[in-house]
Backbone as a chain_set.jsonl record, in Angstrom:
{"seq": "XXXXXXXXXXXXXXXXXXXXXXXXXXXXXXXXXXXXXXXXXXXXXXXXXXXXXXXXXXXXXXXXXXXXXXXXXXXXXXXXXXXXXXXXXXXXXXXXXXXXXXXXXXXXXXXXXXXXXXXXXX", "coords": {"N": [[-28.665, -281.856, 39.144], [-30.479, -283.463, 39.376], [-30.744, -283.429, 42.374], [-32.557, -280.949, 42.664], [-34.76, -281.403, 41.239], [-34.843, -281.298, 38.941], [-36.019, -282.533, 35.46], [-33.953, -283.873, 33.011], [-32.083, -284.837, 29.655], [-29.924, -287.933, 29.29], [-26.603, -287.421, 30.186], [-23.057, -286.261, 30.153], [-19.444, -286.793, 30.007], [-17.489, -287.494, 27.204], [-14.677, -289.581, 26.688], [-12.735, -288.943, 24.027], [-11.172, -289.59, 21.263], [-8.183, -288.386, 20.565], [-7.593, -287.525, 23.146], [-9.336, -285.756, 24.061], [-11.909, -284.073, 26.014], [-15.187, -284.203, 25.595], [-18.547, -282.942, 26.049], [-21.604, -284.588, 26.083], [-24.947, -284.931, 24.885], [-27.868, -286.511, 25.306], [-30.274, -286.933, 22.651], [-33.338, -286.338, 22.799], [-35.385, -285.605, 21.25], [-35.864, -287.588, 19.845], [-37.3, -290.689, 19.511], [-37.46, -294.007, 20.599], [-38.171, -295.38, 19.078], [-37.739, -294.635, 16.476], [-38.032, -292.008, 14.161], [-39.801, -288.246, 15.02], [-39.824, -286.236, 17.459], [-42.499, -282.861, 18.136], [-40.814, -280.259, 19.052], [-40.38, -277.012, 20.15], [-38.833, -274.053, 21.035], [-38.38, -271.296, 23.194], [-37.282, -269.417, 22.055], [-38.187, -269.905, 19.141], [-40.419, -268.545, 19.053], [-40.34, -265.53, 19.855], [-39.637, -262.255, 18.675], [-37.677, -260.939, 18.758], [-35.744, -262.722, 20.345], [-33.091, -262.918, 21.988], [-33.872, -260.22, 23.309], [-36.159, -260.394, 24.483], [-35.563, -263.503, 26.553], [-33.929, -262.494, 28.362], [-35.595, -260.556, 29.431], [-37.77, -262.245, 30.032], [-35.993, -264.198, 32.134], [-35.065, -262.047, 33.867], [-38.276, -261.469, 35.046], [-38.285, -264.279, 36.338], [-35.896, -264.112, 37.843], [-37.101, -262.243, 39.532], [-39.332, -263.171, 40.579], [-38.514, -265.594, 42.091], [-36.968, -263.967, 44.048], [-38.463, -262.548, 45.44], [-39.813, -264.079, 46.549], [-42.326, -265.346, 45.446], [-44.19, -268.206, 45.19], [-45.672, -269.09, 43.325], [-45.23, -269.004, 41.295], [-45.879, -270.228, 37.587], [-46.385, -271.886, 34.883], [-49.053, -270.537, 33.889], [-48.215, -268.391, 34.298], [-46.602, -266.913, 32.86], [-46.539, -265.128, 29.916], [-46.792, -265.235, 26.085], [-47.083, -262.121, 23.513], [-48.674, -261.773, 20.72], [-48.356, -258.965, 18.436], [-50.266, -256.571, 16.6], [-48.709, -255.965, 14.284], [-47.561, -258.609, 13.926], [-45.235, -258.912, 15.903], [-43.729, -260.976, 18.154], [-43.754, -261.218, 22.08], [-42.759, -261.529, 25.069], [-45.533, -261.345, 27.415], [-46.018, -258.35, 29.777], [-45.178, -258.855, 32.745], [-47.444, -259.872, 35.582], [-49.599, -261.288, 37.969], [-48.038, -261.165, 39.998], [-46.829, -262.346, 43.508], [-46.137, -262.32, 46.96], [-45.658, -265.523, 48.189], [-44.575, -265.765, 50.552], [-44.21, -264.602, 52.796], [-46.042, -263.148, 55.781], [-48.65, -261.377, 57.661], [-48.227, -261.778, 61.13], [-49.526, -263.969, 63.002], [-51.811, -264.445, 60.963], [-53.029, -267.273, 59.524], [-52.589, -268.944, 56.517], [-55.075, -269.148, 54.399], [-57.964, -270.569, 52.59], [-60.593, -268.754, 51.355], [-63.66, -269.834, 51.069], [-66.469, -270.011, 49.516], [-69.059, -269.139, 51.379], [-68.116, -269.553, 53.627], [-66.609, -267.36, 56.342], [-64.921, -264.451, 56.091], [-62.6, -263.353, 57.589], [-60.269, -261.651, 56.997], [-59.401, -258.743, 55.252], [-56.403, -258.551, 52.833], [-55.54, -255.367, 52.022], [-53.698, -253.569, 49.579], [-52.204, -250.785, 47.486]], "CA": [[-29.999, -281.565, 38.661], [-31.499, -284.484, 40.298], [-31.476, -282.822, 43.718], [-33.56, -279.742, 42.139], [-36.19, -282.452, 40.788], [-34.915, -280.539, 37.186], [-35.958, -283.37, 34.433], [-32.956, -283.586, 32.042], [-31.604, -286.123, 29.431], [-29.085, -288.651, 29.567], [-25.52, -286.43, 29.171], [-22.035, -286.676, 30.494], [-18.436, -286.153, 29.343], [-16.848, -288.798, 26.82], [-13.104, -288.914, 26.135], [-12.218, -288.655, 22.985], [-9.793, -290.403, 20.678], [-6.936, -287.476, 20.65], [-7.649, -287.977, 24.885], [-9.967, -284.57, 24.93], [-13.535, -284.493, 26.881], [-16.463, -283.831, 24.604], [-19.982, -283.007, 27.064], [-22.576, -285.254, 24.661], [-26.641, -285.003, 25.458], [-28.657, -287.266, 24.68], [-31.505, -286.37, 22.038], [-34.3, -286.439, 23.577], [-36.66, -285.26, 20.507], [-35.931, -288.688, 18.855], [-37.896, -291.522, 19.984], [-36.521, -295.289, 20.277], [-38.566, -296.623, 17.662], [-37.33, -293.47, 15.008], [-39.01, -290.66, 13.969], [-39.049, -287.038, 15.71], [-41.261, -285.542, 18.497], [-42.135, -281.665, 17.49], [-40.35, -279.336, 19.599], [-40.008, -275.546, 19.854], [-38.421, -273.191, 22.383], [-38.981, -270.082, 23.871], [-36.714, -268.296, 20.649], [-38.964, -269.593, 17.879], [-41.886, -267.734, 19.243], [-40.633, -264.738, 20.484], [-39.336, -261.819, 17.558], [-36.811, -260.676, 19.158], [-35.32, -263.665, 21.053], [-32.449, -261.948, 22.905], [-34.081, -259.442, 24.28], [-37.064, -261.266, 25.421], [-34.963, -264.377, 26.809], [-33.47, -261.797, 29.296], [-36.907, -260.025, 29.881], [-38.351, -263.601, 30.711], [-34.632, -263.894, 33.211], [-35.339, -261.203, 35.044], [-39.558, -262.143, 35.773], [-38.21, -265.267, 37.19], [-35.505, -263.923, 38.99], [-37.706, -261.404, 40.467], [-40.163, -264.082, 41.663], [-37.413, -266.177, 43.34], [-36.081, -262.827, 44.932], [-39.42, -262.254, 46.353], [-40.516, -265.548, 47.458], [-43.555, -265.75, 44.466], [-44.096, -269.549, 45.74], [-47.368, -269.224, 42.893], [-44.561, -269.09, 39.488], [-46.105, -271.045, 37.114], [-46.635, -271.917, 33.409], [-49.988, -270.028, 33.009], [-48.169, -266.943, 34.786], [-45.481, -266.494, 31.498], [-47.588, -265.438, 28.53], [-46.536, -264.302, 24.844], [-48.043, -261.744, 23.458], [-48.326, -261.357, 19.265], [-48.744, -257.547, 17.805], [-50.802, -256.454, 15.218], [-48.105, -256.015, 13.45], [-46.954, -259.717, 14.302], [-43.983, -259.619, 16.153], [-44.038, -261.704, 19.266], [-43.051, -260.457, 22.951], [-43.125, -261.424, 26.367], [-46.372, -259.891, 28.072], [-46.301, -257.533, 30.69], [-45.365, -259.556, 34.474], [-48.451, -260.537, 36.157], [-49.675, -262.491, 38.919], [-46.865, -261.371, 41.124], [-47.029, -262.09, 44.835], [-45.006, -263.073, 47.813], [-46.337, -266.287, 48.977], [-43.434, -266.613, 51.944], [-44.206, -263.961, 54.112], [-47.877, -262.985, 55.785], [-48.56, -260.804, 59.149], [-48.163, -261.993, 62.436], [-51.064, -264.174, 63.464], [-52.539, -264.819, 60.319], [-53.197, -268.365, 58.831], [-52.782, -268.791, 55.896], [-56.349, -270.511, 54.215], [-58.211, -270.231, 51.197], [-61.983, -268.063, 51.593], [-64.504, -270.342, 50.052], [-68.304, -269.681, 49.584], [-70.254, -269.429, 52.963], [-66.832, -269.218, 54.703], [-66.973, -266.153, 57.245], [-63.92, -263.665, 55.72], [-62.087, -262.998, 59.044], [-59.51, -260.955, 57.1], [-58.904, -258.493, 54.178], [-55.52, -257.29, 52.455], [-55.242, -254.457, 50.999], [-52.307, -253.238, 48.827], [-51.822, -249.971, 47.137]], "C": [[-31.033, -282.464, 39.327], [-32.228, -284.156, 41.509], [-32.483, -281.711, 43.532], [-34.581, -280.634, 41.839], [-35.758, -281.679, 39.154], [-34.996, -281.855, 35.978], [-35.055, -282.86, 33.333], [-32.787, -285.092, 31.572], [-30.396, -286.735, 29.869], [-27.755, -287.509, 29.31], [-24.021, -286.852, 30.317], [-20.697, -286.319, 29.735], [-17.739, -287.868, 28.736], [-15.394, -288.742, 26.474], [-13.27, -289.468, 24.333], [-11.015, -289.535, 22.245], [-8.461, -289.946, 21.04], [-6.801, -287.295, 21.978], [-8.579, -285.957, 25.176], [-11.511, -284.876, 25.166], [-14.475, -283.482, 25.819], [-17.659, -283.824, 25.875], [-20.938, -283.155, 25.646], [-24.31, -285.087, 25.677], [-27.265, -285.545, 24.343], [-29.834, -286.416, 23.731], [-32.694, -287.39, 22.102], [-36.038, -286.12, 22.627], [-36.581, -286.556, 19.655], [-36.015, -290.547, 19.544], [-36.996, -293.046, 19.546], [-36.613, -295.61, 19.295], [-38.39, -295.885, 16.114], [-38.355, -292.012, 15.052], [-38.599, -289.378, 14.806], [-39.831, -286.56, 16.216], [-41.162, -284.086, 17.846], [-41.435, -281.003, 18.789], [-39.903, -278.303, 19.38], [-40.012, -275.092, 21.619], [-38.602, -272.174, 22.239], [-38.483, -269.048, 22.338], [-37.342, -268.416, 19.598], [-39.683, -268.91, 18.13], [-41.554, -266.462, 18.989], [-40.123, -263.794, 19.25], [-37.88, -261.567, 17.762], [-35.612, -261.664, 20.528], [-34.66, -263.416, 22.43], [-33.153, -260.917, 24.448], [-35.381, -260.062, 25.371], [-36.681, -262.706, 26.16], [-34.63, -263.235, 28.329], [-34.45, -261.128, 30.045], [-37.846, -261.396, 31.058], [-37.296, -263.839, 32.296], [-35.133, -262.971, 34.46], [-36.891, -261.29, 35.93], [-38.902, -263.362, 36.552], [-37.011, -265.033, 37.944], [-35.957, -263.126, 40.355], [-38.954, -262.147, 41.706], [-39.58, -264.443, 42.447], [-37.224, -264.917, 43.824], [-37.236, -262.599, 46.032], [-40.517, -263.291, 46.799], [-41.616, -265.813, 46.758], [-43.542, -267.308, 44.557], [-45.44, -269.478, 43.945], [-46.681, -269.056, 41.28], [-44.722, -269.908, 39.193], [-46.17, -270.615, 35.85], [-47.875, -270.63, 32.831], [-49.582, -268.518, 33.304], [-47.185, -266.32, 34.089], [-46.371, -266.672, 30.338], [-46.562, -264.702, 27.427], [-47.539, -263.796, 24.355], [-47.928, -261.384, 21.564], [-49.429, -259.611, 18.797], [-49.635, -257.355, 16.833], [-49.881, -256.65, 14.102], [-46.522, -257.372, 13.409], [-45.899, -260.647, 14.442], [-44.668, -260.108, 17.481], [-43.247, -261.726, 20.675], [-43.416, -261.128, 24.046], [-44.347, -261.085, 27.201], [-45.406, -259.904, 29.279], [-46.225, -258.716, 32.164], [-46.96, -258.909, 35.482], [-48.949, -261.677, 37.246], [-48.661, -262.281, 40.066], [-47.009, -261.473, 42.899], [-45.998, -262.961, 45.602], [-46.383, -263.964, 48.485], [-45.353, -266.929, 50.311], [-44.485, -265.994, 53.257], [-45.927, -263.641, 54.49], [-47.647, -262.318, 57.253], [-48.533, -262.04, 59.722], [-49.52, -262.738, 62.898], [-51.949, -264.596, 62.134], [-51.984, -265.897, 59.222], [-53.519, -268.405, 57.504], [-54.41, -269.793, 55.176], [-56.837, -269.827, 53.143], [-60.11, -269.831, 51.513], [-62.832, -269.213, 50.911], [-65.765, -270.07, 50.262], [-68.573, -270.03, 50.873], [-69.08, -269.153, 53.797], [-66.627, -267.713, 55.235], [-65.791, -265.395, 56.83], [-63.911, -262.556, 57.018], [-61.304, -261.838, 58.564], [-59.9, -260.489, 55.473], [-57.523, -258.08, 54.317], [-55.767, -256.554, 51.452], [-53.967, -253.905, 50.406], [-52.711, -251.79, 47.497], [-50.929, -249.544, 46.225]], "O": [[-32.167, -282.168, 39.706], [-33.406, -284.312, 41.83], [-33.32, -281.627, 44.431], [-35.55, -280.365, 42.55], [-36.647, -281.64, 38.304], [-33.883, -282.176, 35.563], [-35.206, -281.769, 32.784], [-33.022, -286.123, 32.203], [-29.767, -286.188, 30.774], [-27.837, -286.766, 28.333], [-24.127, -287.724, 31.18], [-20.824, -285.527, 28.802], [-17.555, -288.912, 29.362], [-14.988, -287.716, 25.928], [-13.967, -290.343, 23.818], [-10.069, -290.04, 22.851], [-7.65, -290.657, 21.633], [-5.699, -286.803, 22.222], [-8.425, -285.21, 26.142], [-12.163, -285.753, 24.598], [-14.327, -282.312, 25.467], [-17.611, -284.772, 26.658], [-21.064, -282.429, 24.659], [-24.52, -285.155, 26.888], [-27.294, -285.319, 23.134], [-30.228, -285.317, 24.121], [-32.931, -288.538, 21.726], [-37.203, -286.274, 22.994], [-37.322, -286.559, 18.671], [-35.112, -291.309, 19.89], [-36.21, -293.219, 18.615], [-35.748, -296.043, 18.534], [-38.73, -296.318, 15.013], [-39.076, -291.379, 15.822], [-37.46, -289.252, 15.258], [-40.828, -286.299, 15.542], [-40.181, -283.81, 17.156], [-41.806, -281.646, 19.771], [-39.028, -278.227, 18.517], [-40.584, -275.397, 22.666], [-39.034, -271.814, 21.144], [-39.18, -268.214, 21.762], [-37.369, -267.441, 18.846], [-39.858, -268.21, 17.132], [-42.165, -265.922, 18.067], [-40.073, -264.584, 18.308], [-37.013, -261.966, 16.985], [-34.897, -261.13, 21.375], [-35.16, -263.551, 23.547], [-33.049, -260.879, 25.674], [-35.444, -260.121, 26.599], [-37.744, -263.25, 26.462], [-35.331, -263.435, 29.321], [-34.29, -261.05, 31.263], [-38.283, -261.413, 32.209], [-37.801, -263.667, 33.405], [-35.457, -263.231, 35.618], [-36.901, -261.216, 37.159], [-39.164, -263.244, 37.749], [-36.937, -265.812, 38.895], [-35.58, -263.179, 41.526], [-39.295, -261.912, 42.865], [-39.718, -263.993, 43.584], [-38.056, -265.195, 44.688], [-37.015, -262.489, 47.238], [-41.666, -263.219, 47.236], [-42.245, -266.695, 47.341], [-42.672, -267.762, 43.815], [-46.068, -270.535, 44.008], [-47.376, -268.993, 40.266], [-44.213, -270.852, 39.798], [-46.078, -269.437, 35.506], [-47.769, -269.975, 31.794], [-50.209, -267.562, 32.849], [-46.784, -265.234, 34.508], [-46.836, -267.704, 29.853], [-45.739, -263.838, 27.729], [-48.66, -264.3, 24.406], [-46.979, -260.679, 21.22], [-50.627, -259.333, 18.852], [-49.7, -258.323, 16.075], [-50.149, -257.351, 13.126], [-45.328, -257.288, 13.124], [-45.541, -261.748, 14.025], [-45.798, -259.795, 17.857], [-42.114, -262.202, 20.617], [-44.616, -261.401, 24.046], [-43.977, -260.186, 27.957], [-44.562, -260.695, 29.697], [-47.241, -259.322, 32.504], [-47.272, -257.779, 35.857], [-48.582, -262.851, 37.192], [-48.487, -263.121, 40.948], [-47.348, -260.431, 43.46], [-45.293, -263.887, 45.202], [-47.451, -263.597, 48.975], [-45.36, -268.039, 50.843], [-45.148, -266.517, 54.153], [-46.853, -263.837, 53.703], [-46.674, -262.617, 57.945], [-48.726, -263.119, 59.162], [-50.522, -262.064, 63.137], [-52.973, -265.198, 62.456], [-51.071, -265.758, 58.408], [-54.619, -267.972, 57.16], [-54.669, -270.948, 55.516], [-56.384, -268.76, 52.728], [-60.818, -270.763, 51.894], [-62.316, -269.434, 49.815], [-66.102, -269.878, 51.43], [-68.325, -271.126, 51.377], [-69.255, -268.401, 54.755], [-66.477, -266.865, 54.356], [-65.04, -265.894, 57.667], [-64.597, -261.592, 57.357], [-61.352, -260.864, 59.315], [-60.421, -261.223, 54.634], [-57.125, -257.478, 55.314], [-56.11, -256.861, 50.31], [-53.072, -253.912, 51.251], [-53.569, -252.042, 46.651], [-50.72, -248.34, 46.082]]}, "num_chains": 1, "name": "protein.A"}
């Protein structure tokens, strides 16, 4: 996990009295000095957990598949119903940031800046 940069707690395998391996993780919602940080995951929110856990799965495998360099936090939303169950939205934001024609740099347009190129997409 280290080589990914993935922040994780302390964890590892301990033997056991009877000589079998237990995998222990540290808890990580309970501060040195006592007490308990709040924490909630993706299943309290959502109504249907399951199915939206796998819904979420597949948006982020579809980014990685298509090189979406631009997957971020504000680009996974929940969405609550009127009738207030709580879902996944709708994938958004999707783009390949690998690939780009032949010849063109990638750069960012800013005010007054001369717009050498459009894409269009269909």
């Amino acid at each position: 996990m280290e080589i990914a940069g993935v922040e994780h707690p302390a964890c590892g395998l301990l033997t056991l009295a009877d000589g079998s391996l237990a995998y222990v993780v540290r808890r990580f919602d309970r501060p040195d000095g006592g007490g308990k940080l709040r924490q909630e995951d993706f299943c309290q929110y959502a109504t249907e957990p399951a199915v939206e856990s796998l819904k979420l799965f597949r948006q982020m495998v579809f980014c990685w598949w298509t090189g979406n360099g631009d997957m971020h936090l504000k680009n996974f939303s929940l969405l609550t119903g009127p009738d207030g169950t709580v879902r996944l939205s709708p994938a958004y934001d999707l783009l390949c940031t690998r690939v780009r024609p032949r010849g063109l740099r990638p750069r960012a347009t800013t005010e007054g800046a001369p717009d050498t190129y459009r894409w269009h997409y269909h």
